[in-house]
N, C-alpha and C positions, 0 to 999 in steps of 0.2 A: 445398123451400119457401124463400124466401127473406124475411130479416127484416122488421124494421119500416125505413122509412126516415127519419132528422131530420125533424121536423116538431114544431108546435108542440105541446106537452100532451105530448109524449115527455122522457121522462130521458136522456140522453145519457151514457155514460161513455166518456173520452177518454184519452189516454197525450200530450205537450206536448210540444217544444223551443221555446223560445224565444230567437231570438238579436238582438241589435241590429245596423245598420248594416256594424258591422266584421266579423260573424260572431260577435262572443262571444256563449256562454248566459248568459243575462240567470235564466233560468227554466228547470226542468224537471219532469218526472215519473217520469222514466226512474229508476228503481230505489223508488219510494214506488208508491202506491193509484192508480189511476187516477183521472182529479179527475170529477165528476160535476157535470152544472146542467140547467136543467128547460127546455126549448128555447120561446125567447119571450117569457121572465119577465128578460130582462137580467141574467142571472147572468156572461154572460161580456160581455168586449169585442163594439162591434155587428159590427166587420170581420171578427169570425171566428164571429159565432152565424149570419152571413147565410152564409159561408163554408159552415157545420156543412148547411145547408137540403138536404136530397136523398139525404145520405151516408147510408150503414149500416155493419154493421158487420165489421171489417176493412180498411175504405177508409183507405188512407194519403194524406195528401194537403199541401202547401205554400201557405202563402196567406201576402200581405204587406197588412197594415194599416196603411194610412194614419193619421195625428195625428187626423185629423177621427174616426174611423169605431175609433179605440182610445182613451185618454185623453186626449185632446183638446190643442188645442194652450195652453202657459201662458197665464193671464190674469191681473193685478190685480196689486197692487204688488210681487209676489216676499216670499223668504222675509222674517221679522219675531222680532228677536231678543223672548224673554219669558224673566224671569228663572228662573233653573233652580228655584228656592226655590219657586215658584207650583205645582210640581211635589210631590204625593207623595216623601217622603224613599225609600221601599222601591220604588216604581220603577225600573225598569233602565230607561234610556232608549239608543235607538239609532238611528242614521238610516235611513229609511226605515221607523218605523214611526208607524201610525195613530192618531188620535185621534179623536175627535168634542168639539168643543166647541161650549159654547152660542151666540147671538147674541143680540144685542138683544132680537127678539122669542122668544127661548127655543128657536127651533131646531134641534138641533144640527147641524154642516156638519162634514165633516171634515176633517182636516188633518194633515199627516207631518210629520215631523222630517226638518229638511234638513240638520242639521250641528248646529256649536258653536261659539260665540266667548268665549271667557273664562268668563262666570257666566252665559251667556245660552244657553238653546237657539233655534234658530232651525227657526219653523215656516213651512209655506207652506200655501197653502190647495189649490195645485197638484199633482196624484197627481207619485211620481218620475216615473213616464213618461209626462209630459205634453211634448209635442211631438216624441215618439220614433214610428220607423215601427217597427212589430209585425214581426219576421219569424217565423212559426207553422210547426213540423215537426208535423203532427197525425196519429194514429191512433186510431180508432173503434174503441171496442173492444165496447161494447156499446148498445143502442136498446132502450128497454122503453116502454110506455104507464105515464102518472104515473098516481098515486092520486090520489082525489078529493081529499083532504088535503094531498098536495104541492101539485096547482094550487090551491089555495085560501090554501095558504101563501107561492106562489110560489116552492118550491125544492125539490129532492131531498132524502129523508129517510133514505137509506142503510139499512142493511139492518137496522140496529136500532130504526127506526124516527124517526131524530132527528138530522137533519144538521147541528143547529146549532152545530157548535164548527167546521165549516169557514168562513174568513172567505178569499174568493180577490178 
């Protein structure tokens, strides 16, 4: 009998490489959990959930994602120093990580830390790999039908019942 195939309302669990342009890993999974996301709900990049569409499991397979079709290409004025001090003192702050902050109308968008200048961190509103093409090493590892509580949540809820501390 052969498994379930990618499709929408299925949980997916995957094993990654990902390398940029020159070949370096950028990303991986190889020696951690397999990463899981619920097929359809936009858990992963769209280049590689349209990619996921057919597979089952044990399919090995190489896909290259375009800027459009991964995190997009940059827009709007680039990064924007904001004084370190507007920051939580017990924060550790690092680049490339995530924030969400408010807007005008309340809200929130996110936005990474793209470096440092003197007493300033400098955020962008830009994911780091925006305008980068995707290159994806993937293996399926496993295809299950979601619960009625995953697709209502929109995401994989791991075997304890509760996915939410993965942020990918």
């Amino acid at each position: 009998m052969t498994g379930l195939s990618v499709a929408d309302g299925h949980v997916v669990s995957f094993h990654y490489t990902l390398r940029d342009d020159d070949g370096d890993v950028i990303d991986s999974s190889a020696g951690d959990e397999p990463m899981d996301y619920l097929h359809g709900h936009g858990g992963i990049v769209p280049g590689l959930e349209s990619a996921m569409a057919g597979k089952q499991a044990g399919d090995k397979f190489k896909v290259t994602v375009a800027p459009k079709d991964g995190y997009g290409e940059p827009v709007g004025p680039g990064p924007r120093p904001v004084p370190r001090d507007a920051f939580p003192d017990d924060v550790e702050l690092e680049e490339g990580m995530q924030f969400f902050m408010p807007t005008k109308s309340g809200d929130p968008v996110p936005v990474w830390v793209a470096g440092f200048q003197g007493k300033d961190v400098l955020l962008d509103t830009n994911h780091p790999m925006a305008g980068e093409t995707l290159h994806f090493e993937v293996e399926v590892t496993g295809v299950r039908a979601a619960t009625a509580d995953e697709i209502e949540h929109g995401h994989p809820h791991g075997p304890d019942g509760h996915g939410h501390g993965h942020d990918h």
